[in-house]
N, C-alpha and C positions, 0 to 999 in steps of 0.2 A: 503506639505513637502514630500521628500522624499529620500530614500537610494540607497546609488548603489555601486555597487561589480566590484569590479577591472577588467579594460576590457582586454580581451585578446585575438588575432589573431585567426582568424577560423584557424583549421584544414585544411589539403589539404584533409584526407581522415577522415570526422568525424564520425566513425561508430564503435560503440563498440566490433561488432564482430568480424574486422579486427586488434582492437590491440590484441586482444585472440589472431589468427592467427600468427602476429608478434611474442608472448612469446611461441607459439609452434614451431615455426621456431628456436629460439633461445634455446630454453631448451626442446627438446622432450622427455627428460626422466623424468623430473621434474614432482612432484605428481601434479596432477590438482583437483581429487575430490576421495571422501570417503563417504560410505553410509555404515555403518553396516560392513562388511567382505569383500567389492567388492570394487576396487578403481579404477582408470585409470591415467595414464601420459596424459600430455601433448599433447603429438606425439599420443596417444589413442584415446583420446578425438575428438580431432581435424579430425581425418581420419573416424570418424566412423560419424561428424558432416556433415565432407565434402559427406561422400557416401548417407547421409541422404537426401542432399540438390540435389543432383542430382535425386534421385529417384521422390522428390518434382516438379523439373523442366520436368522429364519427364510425371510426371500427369497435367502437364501445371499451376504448382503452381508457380509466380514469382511475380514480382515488382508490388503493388498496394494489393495483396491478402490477405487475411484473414487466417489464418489457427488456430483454436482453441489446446489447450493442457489441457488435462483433467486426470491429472497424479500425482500420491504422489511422496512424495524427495524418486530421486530416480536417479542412473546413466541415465537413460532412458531419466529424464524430462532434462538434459542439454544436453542432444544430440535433442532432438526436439526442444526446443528453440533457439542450433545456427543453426544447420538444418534451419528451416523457416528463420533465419536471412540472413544467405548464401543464402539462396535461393532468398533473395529480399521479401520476403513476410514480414506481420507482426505476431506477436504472438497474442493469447487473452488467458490468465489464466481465467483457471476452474474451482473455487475449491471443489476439490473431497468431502472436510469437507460440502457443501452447500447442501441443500437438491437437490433430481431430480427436483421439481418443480419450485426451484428458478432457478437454470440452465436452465431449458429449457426456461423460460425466459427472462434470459438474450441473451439466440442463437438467441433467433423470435429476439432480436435488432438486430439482424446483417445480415439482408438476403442474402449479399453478402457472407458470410461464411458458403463455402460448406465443407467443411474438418476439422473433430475435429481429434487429437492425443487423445488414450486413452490405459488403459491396459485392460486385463479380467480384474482385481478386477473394474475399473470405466467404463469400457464402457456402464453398464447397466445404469448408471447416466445422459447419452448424447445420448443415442439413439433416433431420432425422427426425425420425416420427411422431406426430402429436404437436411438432412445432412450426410456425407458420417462419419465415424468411419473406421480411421487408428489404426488397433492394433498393440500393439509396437511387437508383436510376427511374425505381417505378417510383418511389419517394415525392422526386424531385418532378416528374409528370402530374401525380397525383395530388401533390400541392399547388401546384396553380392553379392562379383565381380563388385558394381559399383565404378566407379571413387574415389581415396581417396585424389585424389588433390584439392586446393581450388578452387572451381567454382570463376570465373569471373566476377561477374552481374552487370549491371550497376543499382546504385540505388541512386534517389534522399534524398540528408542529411535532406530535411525538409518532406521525407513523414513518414508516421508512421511505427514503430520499434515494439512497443505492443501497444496495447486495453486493459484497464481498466475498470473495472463496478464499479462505485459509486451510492451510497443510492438513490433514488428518490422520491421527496414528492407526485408524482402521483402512488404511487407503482413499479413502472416499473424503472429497473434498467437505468444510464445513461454511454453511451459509450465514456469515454473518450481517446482519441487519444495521443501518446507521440510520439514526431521526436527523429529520429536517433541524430540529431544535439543536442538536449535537453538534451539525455540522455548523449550521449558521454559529454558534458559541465558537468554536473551533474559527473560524475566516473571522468575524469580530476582533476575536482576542488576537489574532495576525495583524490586521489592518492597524489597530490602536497600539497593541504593545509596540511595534518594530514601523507605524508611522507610515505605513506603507498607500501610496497614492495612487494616482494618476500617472505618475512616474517611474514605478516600479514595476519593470515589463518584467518578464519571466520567461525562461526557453523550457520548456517541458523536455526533458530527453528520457525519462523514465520508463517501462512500460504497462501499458494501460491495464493491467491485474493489478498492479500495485497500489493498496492503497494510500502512498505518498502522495500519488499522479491523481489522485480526486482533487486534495486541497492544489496540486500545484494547476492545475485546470482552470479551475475556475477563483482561483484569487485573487488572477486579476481582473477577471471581469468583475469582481465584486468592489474591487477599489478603482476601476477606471482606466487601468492600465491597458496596455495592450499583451496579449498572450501570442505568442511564437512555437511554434510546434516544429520540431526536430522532424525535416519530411522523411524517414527513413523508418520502414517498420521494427528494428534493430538496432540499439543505439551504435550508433558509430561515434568510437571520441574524437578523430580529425574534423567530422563536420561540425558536431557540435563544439570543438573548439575553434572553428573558426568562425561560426554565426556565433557565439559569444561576443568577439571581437567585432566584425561587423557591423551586427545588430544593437552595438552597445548595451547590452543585456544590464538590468540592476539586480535582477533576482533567480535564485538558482533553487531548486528543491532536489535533493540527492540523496543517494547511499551513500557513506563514508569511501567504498572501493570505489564508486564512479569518480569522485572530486579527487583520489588520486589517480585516474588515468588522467583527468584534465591537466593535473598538476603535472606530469609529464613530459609536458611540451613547454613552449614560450608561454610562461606567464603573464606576459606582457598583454596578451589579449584580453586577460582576466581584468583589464586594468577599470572597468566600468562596473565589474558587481561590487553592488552595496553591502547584499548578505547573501550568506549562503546557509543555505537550512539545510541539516544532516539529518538522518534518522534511521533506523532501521537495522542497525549492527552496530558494536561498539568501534568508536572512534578510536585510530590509533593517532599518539597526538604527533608522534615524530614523523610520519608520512606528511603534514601539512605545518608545522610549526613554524620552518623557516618562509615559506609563501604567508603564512597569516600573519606572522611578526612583521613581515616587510610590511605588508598591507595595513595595519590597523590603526592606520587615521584615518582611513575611507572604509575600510571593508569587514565585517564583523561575520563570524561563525559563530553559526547557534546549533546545539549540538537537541536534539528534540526527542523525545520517549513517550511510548503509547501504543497503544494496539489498536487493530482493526476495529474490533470490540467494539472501541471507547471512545468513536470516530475518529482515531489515528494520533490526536495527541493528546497528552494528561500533563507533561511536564516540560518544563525546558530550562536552558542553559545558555548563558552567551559566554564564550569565551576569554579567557585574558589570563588567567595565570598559568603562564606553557610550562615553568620548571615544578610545578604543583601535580601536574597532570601525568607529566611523564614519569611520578612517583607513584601517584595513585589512581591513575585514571580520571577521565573526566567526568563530573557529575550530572547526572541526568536532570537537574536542578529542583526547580520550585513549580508547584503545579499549577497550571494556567487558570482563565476565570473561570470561578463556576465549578469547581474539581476539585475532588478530596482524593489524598493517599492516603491510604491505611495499611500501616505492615502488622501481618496477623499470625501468628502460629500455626501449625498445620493443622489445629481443632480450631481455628479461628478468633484466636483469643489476642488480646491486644499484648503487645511489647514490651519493655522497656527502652527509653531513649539509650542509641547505639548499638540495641539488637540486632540480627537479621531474622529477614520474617517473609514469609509472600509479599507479592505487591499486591493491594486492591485496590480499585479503581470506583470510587461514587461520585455522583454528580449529573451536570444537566449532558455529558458525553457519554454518559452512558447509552447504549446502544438498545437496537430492541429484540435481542439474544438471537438466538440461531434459527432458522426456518427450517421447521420441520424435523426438532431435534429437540424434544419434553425434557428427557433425561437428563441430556447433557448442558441445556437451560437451568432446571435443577442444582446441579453440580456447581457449575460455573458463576449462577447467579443467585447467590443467598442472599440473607436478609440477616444482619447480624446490629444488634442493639436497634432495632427500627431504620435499618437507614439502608438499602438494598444497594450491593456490590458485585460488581466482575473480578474476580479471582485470576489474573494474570498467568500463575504458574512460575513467573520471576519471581527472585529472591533480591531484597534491595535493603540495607540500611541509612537511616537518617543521622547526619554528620553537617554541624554546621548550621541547620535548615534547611538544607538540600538532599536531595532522594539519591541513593549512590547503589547503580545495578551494580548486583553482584555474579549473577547467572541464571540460570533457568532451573528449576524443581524437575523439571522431568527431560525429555528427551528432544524437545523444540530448540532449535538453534535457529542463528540470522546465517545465511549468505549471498554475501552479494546483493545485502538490505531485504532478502525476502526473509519470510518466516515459514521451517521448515521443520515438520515434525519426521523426524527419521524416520518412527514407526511407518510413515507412507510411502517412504523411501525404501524402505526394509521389506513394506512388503511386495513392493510391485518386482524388485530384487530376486523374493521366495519364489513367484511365480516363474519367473524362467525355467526352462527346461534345462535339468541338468544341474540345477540348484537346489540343495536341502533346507538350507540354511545359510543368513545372510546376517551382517549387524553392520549398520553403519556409521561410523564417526569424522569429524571432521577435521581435516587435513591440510598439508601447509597450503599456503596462497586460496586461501578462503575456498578452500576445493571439499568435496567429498572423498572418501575412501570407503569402498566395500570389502570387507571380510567375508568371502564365501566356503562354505561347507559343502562339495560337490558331490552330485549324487555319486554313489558306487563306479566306478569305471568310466564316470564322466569325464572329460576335460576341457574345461570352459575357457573358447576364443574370448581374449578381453575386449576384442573388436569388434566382434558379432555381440557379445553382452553391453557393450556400449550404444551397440547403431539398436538393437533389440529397445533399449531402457528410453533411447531419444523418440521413441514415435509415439511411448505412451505418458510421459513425463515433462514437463518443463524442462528449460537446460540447466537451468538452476540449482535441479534434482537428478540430474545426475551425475550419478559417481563419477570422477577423472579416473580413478583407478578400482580395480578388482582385486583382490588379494586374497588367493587360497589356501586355504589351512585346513587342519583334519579337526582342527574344534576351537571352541573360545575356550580362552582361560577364565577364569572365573574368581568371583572376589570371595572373601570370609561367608557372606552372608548366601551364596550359592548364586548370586547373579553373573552373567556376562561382565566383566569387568574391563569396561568400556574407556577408563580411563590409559589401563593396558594397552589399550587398541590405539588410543589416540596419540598415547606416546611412540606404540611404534612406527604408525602414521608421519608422524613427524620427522622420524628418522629415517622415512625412507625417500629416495629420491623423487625429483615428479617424473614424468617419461616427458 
């Protein structure tokens, strides 16, 4: 069985950075972005993007290239990101919140990426061998007096636009690819479906790994809006709830956990968003029900599904029926334009309506598979009845007409809206000294739990295995807690039985 999203005629020019262009051409005075004290127009932005892209082309950066950005929300970081777009190249976010060791990394995946952006505060984060480090200080020297018109370039709509890193069960981050064509479909089907203008500013609080923080970046530059950037490398929810409020924000792009620390406080500031876009974990609906019932003759929650993959959305939802939801959860809904679900068997074979099956994903969001990873391209991206698919690894049933997640096939879970394959977690875990064996599952308040196996005569500080995990890991990944045992238990079929684990998990306290 499967879903499909209203088709709609390519673009003659499908590139996101060129409809920016178009509303700087048209409103050069018009605010485009805000960070703390510093802001730019339109007509700012755009010239100081253009003199970027030149500088890029004169280092021989153009169409096919790599160019990394390793920068907190900052004026700086949307001048480098359309920088490399003009210029034909593609982005790779770096996030400054990740440890040095995860970063570097993730750069060995990219050999072809000799050029990272960075500031003094991050460049000590990315420095290493083979890699050149652009400061935005030599940047901002070396763009003067260049070119403020829009470079030319000619660039294909299906090569890649940014580089993605997702979780990896082998440790080692996986580089996922987005087309120009993917995403422009994706900010389109934004702007049209939900109406979104000139008017609907956006406060980015997210951070910059996340692939949510692409579309919420730049979507409003693409509708005319003004974009606000949470000046804090770290979200903090007191600030961003009060530049909500201030700023009379209309547009919000979150994980589920974040909209409930917002919700936490005086609602009353929330009193100007329009909508709020969820995505990335499943929605609990009773954490925000009484806030979105009050609200829903101004303010709509749309609840969104999709992978990095796929350029981040495939499906969506707006909400409205709360006592439906809090029985069955909320639907991941109908799939946007341009975008087929297909739920398939584990040989790949089609359904019956009401099965559950993989999710797969085809269409113009399709992505341009993993860099520098055949096999797992292979794997991930078949070809099943002529019509070429990304293989999710979610399990979803169709109810309704609308796509209804059910869970994940293997071992990738959401926290805290990222997307995390244990196995990376598990192994970076074995690696400690002092550790055999490790499995990890996930735990109450959207946390982590490790189950360790210690070596012989070891006895592993939870403090030191925690401060040890945080310099090489995201925080995201890692464990809240450590829990020792002489072995997993195990299921019928001779696996670690991981549901064991999460039950105990649950019942245990947090510290």
């Amino acid at each position: 069985m499967q879903l499909c999203g209203l088709r709609t005629p390519r673009a003659a020019r499908p590139f996101v950075h060129r409809v920016f262009e178009e509303q700087a051409g048209r409103n050069p005075a018009a605010p485009a972005l805000t960070c703390g004290r510093t802001s730019l127009t339109y007509g700012e932005l755009n010239a100081a993007a253009n003199r970027f892209a030149h500088l890029l082309a004169s280092e021989g950066v153009g169409a096919g290239a790599l160019v990394g950005v390793c920068l907190d929300r900052s004026p700086e970081l949307l001048v480098s990101i359309l920088g490399i777009l003009k210029s034909g190249a593609a982005y790779v976010p770096l996030d400054p919140t990740y440890p040095a060791a995860r970063l570097h990394g993730s750069v060995a995946q990219l050999p072809m990426l000799k050029l990272v952006v960075a500031s003094p505060r991050t460049r000590g984060l990315v420095e290493q061998d083979g890699v050149d480090v652009l400061d935005t200080e030599e940047i901002a020297a070396r763009s003067a007096g260049r070119p403020s018109a829009d470079p030319d370039t000619a660039i294909d709509p299906l090569s890649p636009c940014y580089v993605v890193f997702t979780s990896g069960s082998t440790g080692t981050p996986k580089a996922a690819a987005v087309t120009h064509e993917g995403w422009f479909n994706l900010l389109s089907w934004l702007a049209e479906e939900f109406a979104l203008d000139y008017r609907s500013s956006n406060l980015v609080i997210s951070s910059f790994g996340f692939d949510i923080t692409q579309r919420s970046l730049l979507i409003p530059l693409f509708t005319g809006a003004t974009l606000h950037l949470l000046p804090s490398r770290r979200f903090d929810a007191m600030l961003a709830h009060r530049l909500l409020g201030e700023l009379s924000i209309r547009t919000v792009h979150c994980a589920p956990s974040t909209l409930y620390l917002l919700l936490e406080r005086d609602t009353a500031a929330l009193g100007s968003l329009e909508t709020v876009f969820v995505g990335g974990e499943p929605l609990v609906v009773g954490r925000v029900a009484q806030w979105a019932t009050s609200v829903a003759d101004h303010c709509r929650i749309v609840n969104l599904y999709g992978v990095a993959e796929c350029s981040d959305v495939s499906t969506a939802h707006v909400l409205r029926d709360y006592p439906r939801y809090a029985a069955q959860g909320v639907p991941a809904g109908t799939a946007i334009h341009n975008t087929e679900i297909h739920l398939l068997s584990p040989d790949l074979a089609p359904l019956a309506p009401g099965e559950t099956g993989e999710i797969c994903i085809a269409g113009r969001g399709l992505g341009a598979g993993y860099l520098n990873a055949d096999r797992l391209n292979q794997e991930r991206y078949p070809v099943v009845d002529g019509v070429l698919l990304y293989r999710t690894g979610d399990l979803g049933r169709i109810e309704a007409g609308e796509l209804l997640f059910v869970g994940r096939a293997d071992s990738q879970v959401k926290v805290r809206g990222m997307r995390i394959d244990l196995g990376d977690v598990e192994s970076a875990v074995r690696a400690l000294d002092g550790v055999t064996d490790a499995a990890v599952v996930t735990g109450p308040k959207d946390g982590l739990v490790a189950y360790i196996v210690p070596r012989a005569g070891a006895e592993p500080d939870e403090r030191a295995l925690w401060a040890r995990l945080s310099a090489v890991l995201p925080a995201q990944m890692v464990p809240q807690r450590f829990v020792p045992v002489p072995a997993f238990p195990l299921s019928p079929n001779g696996k670690v039985d991981r549901a064991a684990l999460t039950r105990a998990a649950d019942t245990r306290k947090s510290p």
